[in-house]
BATITOR-564526 format. One line per 8 residues: number of its first residue (from 1); for each residue x, y, z of C-alpha. Coordinates in nm, 3 decimals. Layout:
BEGIN
NUM> X,Y,Z | ...;
This chain:
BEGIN
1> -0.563,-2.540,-3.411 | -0.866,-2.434,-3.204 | -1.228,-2.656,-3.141 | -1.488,-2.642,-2.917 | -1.517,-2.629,-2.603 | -1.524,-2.995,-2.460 | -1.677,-2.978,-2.130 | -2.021,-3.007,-2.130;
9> -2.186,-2.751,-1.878 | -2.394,-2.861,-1.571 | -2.703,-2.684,-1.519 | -2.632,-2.574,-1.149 | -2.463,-2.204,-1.060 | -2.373,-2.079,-0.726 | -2.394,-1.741,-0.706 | -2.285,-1.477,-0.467;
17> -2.514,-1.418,-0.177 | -2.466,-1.072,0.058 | -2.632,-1.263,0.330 | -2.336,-1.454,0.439 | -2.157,-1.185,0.668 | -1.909,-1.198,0.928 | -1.863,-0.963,1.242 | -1.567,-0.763,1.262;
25> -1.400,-0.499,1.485 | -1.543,-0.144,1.384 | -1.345,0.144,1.544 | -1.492,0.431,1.397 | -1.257,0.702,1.272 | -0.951,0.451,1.292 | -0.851,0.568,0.929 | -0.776,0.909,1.069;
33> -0.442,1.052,1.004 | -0.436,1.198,1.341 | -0.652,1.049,1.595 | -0.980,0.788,1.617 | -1.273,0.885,1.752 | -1.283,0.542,2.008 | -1.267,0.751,2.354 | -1.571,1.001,2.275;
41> -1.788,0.698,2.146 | -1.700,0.492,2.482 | -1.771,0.829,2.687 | -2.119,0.842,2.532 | -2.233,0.519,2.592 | -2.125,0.490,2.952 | -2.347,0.816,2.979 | -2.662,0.551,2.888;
49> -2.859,0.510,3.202 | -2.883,0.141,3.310 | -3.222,0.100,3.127 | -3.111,0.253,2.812 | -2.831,0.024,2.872 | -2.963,-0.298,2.886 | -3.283,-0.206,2.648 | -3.005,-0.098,2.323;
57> -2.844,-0.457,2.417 | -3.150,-0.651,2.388 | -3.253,-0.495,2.081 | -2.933,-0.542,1.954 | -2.919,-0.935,2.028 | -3.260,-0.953,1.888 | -3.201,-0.815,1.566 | -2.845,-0.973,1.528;
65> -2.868,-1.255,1.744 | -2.969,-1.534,1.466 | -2.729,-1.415,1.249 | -2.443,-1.526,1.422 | -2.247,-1.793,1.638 | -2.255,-1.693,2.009 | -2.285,-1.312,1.925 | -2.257,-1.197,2.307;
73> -1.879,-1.426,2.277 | -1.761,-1.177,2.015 | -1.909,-0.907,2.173 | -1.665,-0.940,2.507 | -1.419,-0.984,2.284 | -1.427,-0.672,2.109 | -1.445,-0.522,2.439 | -1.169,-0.636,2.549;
81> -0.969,-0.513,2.219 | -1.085,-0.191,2.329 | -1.188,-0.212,2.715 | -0.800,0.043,2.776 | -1.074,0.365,2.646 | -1.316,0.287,2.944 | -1.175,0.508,3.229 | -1.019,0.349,3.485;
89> -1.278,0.458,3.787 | -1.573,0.296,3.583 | -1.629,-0.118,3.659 | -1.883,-0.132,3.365 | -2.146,-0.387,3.419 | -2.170,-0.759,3.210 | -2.413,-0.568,3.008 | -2.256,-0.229,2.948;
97> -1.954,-0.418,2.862 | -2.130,-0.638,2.595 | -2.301,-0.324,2.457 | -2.001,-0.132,2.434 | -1.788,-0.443,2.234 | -2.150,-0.404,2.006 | -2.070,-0.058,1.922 | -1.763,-0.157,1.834;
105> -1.891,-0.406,1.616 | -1.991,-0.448,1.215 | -2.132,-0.694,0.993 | -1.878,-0.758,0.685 | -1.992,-0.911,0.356 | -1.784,-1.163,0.286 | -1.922,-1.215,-0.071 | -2.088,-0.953,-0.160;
113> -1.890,-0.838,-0.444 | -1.812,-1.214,-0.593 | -1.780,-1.570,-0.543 | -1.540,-1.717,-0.739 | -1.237,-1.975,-0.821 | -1.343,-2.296,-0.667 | -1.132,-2.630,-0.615 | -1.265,-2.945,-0.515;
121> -1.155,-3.254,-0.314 | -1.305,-3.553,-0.184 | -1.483,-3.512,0.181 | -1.385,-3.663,0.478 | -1.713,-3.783,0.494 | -1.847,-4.080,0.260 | -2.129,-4.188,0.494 | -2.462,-4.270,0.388;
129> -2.423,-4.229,0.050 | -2.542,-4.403,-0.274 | -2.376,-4.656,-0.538 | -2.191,-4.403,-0.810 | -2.199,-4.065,-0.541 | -1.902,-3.910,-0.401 | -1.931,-3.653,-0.114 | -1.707,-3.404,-0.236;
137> -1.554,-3.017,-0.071 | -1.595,-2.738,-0.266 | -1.311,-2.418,-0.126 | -1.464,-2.131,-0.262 | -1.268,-1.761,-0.316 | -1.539,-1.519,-0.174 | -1.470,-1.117,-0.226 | -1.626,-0.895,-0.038;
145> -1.637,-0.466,-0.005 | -1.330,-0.339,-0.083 | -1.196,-0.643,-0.281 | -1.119,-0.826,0.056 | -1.077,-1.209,0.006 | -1.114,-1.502,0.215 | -1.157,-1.881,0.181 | -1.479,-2.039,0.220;
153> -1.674,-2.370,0.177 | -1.971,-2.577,0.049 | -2.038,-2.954,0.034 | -2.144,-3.107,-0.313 | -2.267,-3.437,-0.397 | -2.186,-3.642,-0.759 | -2.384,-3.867,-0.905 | -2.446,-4.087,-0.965;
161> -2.426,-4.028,-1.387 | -2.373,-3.660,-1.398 | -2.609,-3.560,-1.161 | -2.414,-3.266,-0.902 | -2.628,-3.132,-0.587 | -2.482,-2.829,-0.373 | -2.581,-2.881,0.002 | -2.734,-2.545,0.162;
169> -2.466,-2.311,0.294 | -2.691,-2.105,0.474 | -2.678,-2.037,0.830 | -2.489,-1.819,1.073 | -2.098,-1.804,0.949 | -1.805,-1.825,1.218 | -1.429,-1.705,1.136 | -1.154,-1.959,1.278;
177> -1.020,-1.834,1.599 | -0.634,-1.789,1.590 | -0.410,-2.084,1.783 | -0.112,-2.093,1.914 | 0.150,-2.290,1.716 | 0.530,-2.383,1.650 | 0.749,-2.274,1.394 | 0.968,-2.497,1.217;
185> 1.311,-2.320,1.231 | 1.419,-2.469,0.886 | 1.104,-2.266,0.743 | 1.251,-1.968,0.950 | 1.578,-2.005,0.754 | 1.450,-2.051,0.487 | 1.249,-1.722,0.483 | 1.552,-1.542,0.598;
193> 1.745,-1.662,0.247 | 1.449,-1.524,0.090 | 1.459,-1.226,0.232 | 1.883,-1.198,0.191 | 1.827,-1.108,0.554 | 2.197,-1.252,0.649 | 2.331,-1.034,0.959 | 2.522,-1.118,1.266;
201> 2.178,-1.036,1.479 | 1.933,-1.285,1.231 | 2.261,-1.562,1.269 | 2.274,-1.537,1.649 | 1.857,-1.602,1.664 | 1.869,-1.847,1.430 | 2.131,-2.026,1.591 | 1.937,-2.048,1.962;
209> 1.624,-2.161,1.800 | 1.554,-2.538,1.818 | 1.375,-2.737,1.534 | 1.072,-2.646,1.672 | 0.975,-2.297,1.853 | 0.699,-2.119,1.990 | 0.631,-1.730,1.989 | 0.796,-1.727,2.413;
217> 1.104,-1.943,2.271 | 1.144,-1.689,1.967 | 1.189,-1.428,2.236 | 1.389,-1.552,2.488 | 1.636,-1.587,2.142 | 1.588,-1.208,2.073 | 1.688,-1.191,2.441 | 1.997,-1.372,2.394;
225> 2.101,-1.128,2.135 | 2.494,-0.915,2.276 | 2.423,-0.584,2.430 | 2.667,-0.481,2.148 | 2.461,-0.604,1.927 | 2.130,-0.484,2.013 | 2.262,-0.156,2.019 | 2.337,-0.130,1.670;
233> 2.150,0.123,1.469 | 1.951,-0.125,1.227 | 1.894,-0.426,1.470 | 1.581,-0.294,1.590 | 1.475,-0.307,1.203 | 1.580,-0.650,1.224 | 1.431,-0.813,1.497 | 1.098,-0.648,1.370;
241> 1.151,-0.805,1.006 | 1.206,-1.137,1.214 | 0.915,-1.103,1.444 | 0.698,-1.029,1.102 | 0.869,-1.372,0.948 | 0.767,-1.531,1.268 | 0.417,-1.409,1.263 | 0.346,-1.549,0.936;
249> 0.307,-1.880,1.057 | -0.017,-1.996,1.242 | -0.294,-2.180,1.306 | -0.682,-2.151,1.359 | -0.969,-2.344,1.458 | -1.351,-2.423,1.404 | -1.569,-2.567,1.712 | -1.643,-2.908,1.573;
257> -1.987,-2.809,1.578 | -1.996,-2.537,1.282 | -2.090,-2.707,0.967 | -1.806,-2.680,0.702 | -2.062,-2.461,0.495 | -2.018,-2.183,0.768 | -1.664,-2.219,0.864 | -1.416,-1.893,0.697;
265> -1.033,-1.847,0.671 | -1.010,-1.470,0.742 | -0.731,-1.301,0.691 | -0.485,-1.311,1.053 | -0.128,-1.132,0.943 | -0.017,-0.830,0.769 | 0.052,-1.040,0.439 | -0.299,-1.144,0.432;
273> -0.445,-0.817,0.522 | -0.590,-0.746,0.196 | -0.687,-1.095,0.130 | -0.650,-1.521,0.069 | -0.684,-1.548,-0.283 | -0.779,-1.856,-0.465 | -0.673,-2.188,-0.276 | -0.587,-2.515,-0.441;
281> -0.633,-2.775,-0.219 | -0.554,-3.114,-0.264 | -0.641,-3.432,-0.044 | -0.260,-3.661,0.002 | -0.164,-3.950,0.222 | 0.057,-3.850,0.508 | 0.334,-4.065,0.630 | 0.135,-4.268,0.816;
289> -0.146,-4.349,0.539 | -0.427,-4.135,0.694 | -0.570,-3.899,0.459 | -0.518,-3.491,0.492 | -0.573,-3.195,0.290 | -0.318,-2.925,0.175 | -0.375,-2.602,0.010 | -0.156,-2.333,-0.181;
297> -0.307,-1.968,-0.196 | -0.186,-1.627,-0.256 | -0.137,-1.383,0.039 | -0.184,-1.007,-0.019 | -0.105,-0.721,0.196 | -0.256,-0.444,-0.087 | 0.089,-0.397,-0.197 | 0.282,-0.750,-0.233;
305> 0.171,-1.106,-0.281 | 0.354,-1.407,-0.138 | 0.274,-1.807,-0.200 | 0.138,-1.989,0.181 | 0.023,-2.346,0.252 | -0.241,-2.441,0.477 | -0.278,-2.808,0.641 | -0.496,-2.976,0.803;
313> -0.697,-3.325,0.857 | -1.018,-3.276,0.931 | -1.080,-2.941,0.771 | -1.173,-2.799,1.148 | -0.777,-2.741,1.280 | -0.558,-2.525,0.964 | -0.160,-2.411,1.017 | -0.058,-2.153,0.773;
321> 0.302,-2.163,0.650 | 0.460,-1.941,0.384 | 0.601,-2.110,0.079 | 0.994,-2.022,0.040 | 1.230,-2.068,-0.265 | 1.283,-1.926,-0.623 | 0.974,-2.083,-0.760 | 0.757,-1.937,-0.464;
329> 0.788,-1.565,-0.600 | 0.434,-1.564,-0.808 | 0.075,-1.671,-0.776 | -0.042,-1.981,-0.869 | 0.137,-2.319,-0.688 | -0.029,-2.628,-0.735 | 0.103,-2.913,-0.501 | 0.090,-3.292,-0.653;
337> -0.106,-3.562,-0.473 | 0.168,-3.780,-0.365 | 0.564,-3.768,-0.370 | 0.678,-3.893,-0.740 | 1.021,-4.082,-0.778 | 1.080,-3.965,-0.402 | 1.079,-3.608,-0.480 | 0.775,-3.367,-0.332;
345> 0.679,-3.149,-0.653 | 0.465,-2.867,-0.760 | 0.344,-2.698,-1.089 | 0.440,-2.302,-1.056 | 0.440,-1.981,-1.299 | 0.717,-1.766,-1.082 | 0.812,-1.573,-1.383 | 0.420,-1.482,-1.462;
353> 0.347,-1.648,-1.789 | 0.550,-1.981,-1.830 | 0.403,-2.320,-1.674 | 0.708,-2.433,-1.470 | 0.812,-2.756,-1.244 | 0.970,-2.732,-0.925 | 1.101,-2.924,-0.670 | 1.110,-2.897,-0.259;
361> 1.467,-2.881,-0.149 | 1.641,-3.035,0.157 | 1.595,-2.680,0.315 | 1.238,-2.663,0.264 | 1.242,-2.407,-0.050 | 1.069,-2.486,-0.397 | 1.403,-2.456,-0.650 | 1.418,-2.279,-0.941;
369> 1.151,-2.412,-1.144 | 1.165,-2.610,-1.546 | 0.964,-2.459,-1.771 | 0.741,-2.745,-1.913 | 0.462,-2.532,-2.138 | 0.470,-2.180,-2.269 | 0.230,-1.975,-2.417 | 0.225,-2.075,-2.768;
377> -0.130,-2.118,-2.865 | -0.382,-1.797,-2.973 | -0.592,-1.849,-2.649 | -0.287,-1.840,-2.417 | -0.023,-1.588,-2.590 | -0.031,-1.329,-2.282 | 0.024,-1.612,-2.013 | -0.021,-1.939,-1.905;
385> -0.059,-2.124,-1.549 | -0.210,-2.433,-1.393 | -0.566,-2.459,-1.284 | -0.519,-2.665,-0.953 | -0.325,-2.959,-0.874 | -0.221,-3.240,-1.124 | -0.502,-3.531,-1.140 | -0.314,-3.872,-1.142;
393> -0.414,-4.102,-1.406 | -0.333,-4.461,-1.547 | -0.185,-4.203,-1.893 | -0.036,-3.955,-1.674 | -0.070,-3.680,-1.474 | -0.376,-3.454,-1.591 | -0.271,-3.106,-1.541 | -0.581,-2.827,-1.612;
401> -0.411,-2.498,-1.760 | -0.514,-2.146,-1.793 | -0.443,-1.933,-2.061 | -0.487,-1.556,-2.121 | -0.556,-1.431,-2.486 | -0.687,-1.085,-2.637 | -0.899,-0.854,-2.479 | -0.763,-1.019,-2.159;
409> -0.989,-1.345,-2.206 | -0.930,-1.642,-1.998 | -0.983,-1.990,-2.121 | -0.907,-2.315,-1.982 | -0.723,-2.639,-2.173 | -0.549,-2.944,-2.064 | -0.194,-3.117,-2.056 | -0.106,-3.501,-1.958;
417> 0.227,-3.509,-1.802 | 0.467,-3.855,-1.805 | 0.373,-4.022,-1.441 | 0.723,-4.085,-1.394 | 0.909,-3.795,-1.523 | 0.652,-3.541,-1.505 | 0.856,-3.268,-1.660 | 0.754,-3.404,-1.984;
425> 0.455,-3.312,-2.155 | 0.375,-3.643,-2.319 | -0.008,-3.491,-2.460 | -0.234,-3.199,-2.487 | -0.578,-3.031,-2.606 | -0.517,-2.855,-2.933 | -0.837,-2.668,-2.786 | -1.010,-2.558,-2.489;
433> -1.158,-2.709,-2.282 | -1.366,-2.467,-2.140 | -1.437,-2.079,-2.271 | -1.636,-1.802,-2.124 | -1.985,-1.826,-2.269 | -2.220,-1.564,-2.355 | -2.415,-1.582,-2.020 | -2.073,-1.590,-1.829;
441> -1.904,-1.316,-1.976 | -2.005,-1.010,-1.767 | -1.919,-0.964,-1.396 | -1.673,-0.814,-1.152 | -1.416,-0.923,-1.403 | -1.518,-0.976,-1.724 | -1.443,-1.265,-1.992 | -1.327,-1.514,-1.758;
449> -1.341,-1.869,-1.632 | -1.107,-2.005,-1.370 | -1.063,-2.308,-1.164 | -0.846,-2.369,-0.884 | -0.868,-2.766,-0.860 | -1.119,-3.033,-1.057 | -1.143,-3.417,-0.917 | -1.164,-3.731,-1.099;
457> -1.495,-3.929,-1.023 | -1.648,-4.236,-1.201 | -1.393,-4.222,-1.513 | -1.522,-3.848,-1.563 | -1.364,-3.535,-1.512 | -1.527,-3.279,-1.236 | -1.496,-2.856,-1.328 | -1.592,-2.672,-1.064;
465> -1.472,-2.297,-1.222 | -1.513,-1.925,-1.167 | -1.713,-1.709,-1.429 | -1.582,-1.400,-1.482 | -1.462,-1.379,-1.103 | -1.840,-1.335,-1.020 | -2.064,-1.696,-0.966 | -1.957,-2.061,-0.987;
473> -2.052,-2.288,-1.265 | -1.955,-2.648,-1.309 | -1.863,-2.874,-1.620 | -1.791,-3.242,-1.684 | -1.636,-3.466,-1.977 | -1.587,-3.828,-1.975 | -1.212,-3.897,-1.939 | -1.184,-4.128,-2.218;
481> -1.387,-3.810,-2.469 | -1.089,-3.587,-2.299 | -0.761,-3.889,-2.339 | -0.892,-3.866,-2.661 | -0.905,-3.575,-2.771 | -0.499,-3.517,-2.650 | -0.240,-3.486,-2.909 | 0.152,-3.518,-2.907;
489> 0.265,-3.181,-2.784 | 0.429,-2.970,-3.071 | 0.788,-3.028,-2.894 | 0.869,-2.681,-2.757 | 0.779,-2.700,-2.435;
């Protein structure tokens, strides 16, 4: 059975804009097979005289200057990435230090190509706000040249009725600077059963880590390692594939001062390097009742993909964590809101076209997940997943699905899970709920619409989504016109 779309569209889009641009190291020729061409460039600028010297750097900090947060900051720091080219006789100057970190500098769209798969959560901040509004976070998927992803942000307003304002997001953009942070050995064990990475040098690290280690603790365990051991022919592989594991957990931060609108989670390991795709995020209760956010996204290194998790409670301070366990393999977790019957759960597709259940484990893995909807209808034959985390209700849990039918078309529906056993699909939309329109069709990927998260706000359902993995549109439907529109599921699920 198919109908009509149900959502009613909102007449606001957010569309890509090649303004917003980060700075990143540029090391020209550094995709050489043989050599880069860093030592010549450094050569020719400490040729400059000192007025050429200090007249390219004030040029440069006038034409880039309002662009960014404290430019000349970024500018030592690049310097310093590269500061072993400068010869050794040479004590460069404050300014032909800053101008040679600007060489090595470049301004990186991070948008430029598309702006795409939203999810949205209540804000921290409720202030000053009017009967029937809700200040609300909207984590955007923004694509940039060479189909590089990262995570950023803009702050919406609903209501009151249906009315939805985006706050401006211009503005000067600033990447979170990388923390230091522990690692949770149970994580690190868990990643090595992952990896079937079960050898006598992995057991002897493992077993001098404590619960909780930093990067100097996870070396003084290498360092504990037999001489008999270390000697081996593939231990040096090892420790390497344990220093990666170790790597792929940490943390970065915003100064409190950078309005969420200008904050972005770059990419910071080699699993990320080609991208942070498409973060669900969903606000919980921690153990103590304050409020904090979570998110799932996909990691990609331009080869492999692997499922993280990113925390944090005030949206400045994020620690990155991979996800571990059978139903970790694919894109596409969705954490639920709160712990149900004492279990923490999450909605998965790990073999790439069923909806699936899964549970964390007592060693911090997501088991081997229950199928709970397959593709079955036209609209979702080739594949079906969630579109962000469950949305509790008095009915049930309201799970948004995505389904993938001919010609590649995405569309998204709707299922109501049982609160209490949630593996049981207890309704859902005979149609969609949303489908590409005719103005939505054509982009960077064409034919599709894709959310990573909607909210529940004054008995209505919130739809952020992405069209056609290009701009952002938004949809709403009352949640009674939705609860009733739901049908028994056909019973194969």
């Amino acid at each position: 059975m198919t109908t009509g779309d149900l959502a009613t569209r909102l007449d606001l889009t957010l569309a890509p804009d090649p303004g917003r641009v980060i700075i990143k190291l540029f090391v020209p020729g550094e995709d050489a097979l043989t050599q880069t061409r860093a030592a010549t460039l450094v050569d020719r600028i400490t040729l400059l005289s000192h007025d050429e010297t200090a007249g390219m750097l004030r040029e440069t900090l006038r034409r880039f200057g309002d662009r960014h947060h404290d430019l000349e900051a970024t500018f030592l720091h690049h310097y310093d990435l590269v500061r072993y080219r400068v010869p050794r006789h040479l004590d460069l100057p404050p300014a032909g230090r800053l101008l040679v970190g600007a060489y090595f500098s470049h301004e990186y769209a991070v948008e430029a190509a598309a702006l795409c798969n939203p999810s949205m959560v209540a804000h921290p901040d409720q202030s000053g706000l009017s009967p029937g509004q809700l200040r609300v976070v909207l984590s955007v998927r923004q694509i940039g040249e060479g189909h590089l992803s990262s995570i950023g942000f803009a702050t919406a307003l609903l209501g009151p009725g249906t009315a939805l304002t985006v706050a401006d997001r211009s503005g000067p953009l600033t990447v979170g600077r990388r923390q230091s942070t522990h690692h949770r050995r149970d994580l690190f064990a868990a990643g090595l059963a992952d990896a079937g990475l079960d050898s006598e040098v992995s057991a002897t690290v493992l077993g001098s880590l404590p619960a909780l280690f930093d990067d100097d603790g996870f070396e003084q365990a290498v360092a504990r390692v037999p001489a008999d051991l270390r000697t081996r022919t593939t231990t040096h592989g090892i420790l390497e594939e344990l220093r990666r594991m170790t790597a792929s957990d940490y943390a970065v931060a915003f100064p409190a001062g950078v309005p969420l609108e200008q904050r972005v989670l770059w990419p910071a390991t080699a699993a990320e390097s080609n991208g942070m795709e498409d973060a669900r995020f969903v606000r919980v209760l921690r153990e103590d009742g304050m409020p904090s956010y979570r998110a799932t996204y996909t990691a990609y290194d331009g080869r492999r993909i692997s499922s993280c998790m990113l925390e944090s409670d005030d949206l400045c301070y994020f620690e990155m964590t991979p996800l571990r366990g059978p139903a970790a393999t694919n894109k596409g977790m969705a954490l639920f809101p709160r712990p149900v019957g004492g279990r923490r759960l999450a909605l998965c597709r790990s073999d790439g076209e069923t909806l699936g259940l899964t549970a964390l484990d007592r060693h911090n893995r997501w088991g081997p997940p229950t199928p709970i909807h397959l593709p079955r209808s036209g609209w979702e034959l080739i594949q079906v997943g969630n579109c962000g985390s469950p949305l509790e209700t008095e009915s049930g849990w309201l799970v948004l699905t995505h389904g993938v039918g001919p010609m590649r078309r995405y569309a998204i529906g709707a299922l109501l899970l049982d609160l209490h056993e949630p593996q049981r699909v207890i309704a859902e939309l005979p149609g969609t709920l949303l489908t590409p329109g005719d103005t939505e069709r054509e982009g960077y990927v064409p034919n599709v619409v894709y959310s990573c998260g909607g909210l529940l706000h004054a008995d209505a359902l919130w739809l952020p989504y992405g069209a056609s993995d290009t701009r952002i549109g938004f949809a709403h439907v009352a949640l009674t016109t939705l609860m009733a529109a739901m049908r028994p599921p056909r019973g194969d699920g």
